[in-house]
C-alpha positions as CSV (number, residue, x, y, z in Angstrom):
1,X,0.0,0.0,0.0
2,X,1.6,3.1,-1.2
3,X,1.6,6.4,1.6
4,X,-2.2,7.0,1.7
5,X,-2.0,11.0,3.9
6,X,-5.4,11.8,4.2
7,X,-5.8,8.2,5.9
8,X,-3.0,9.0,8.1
9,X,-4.3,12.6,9.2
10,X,-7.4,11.4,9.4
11,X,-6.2,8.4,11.9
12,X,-3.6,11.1,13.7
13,X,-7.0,13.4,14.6
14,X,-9.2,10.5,15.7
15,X,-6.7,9.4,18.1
16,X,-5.5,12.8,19.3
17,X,-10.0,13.8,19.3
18,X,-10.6,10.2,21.4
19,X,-7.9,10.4,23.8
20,X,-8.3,13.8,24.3
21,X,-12.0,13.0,25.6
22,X,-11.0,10.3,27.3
23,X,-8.6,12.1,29.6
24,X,-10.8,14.6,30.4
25,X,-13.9,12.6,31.0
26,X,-12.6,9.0,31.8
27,X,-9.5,10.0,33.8
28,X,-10.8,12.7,34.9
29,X,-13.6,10.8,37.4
30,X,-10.8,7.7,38.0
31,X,-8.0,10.3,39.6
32,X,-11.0,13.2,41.3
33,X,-14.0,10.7,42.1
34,X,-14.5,13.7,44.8
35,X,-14.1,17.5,43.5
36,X,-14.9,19.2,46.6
37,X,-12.1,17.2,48.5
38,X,-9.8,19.5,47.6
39,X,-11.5,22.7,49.1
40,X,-9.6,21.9,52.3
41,X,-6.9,19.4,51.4
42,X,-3.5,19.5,49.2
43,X,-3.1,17.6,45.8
44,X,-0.4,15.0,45.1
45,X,2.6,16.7,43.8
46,X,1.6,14.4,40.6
47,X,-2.1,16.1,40.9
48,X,-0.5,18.8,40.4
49,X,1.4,18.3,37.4
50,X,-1.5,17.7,35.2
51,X,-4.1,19.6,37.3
52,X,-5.2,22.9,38.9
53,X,-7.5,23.7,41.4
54,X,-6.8,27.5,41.5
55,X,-9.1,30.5,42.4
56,X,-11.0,30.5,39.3
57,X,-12.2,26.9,39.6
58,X,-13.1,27.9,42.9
59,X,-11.3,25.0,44.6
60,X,-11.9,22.8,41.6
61,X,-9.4,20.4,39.9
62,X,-9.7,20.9,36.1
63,X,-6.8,19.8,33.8
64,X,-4.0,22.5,32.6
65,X,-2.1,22.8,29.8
66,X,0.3,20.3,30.1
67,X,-2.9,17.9,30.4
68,X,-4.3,18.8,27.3
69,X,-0.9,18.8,25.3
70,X,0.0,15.3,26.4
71,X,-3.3,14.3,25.5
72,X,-3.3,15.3,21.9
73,X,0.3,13.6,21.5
74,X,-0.6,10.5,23.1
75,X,-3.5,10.3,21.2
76,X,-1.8,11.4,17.8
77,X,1.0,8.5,18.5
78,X,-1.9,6.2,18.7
79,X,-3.4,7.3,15.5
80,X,-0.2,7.5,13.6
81,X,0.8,3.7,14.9
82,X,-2.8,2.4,13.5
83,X,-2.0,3.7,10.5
84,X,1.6,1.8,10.3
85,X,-0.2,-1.4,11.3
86,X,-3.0,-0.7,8.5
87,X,-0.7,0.2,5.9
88,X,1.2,-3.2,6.9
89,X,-1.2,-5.5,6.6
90,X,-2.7,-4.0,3.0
C-alpha cells in the first residue's frame, strides 16, 4: 500500500480527538472521584502536574495545559501507529 496522507491525518486526529476525551472525562472521574475534597486538602505533587484547582475553579481540579498537550500527542502516537499497522497489513 503506497503512503495513503489523508488516511494518516485522518487516523492522527481521531486518536488525538478520542484520547483527548477520554482524559478529560474517563481520567478525569478515575484520579477526582470527589471535586470538593480538595477545598480543604492539598493535591499529590503528581495532581499537580496535570491539574489545577486555583481560584477561578473555585477550589476545583480541572486539567492544565500540560494535560491537554500530552493528550493530543498520546493520542496522535496512537493514530499515527494504527495507521503503520494498517498500511502493513494492506
Amino acid at each position: 500500500m503506497k503512503s495513503n496522507k489523508p488516511l494518516k491525518y485522518t487516523l492522527i486526529s481521531f486518536g488525538s480527538i478520542g484520547m483527548f476525551l477520554f482524559s478529560f472525562t474517563m481520567i478525569y472521574d478515575l484520579l477526582i472521584p470527589d471535586v470538593c475534597y480538595y477545598h480543604m486538602n492539598e493535591m499529590s505533587p503528581f495532581m499537580n502536574l496535570f491539574y489545577s484547582a486555583g481560584g477561578g475553579s473555585n477550589g476545583h481540579p480541572e486539567p492544565n495545559f500540560l494535560n491537554f498537550v500530552l493528550s493530543l500527542f498520546i493520542g496522535g502516537f496512537l493514530g499515527n501507529r494504527i495507521y503503520l499497522i494498517i498500511k502493513k497489513v494492506n
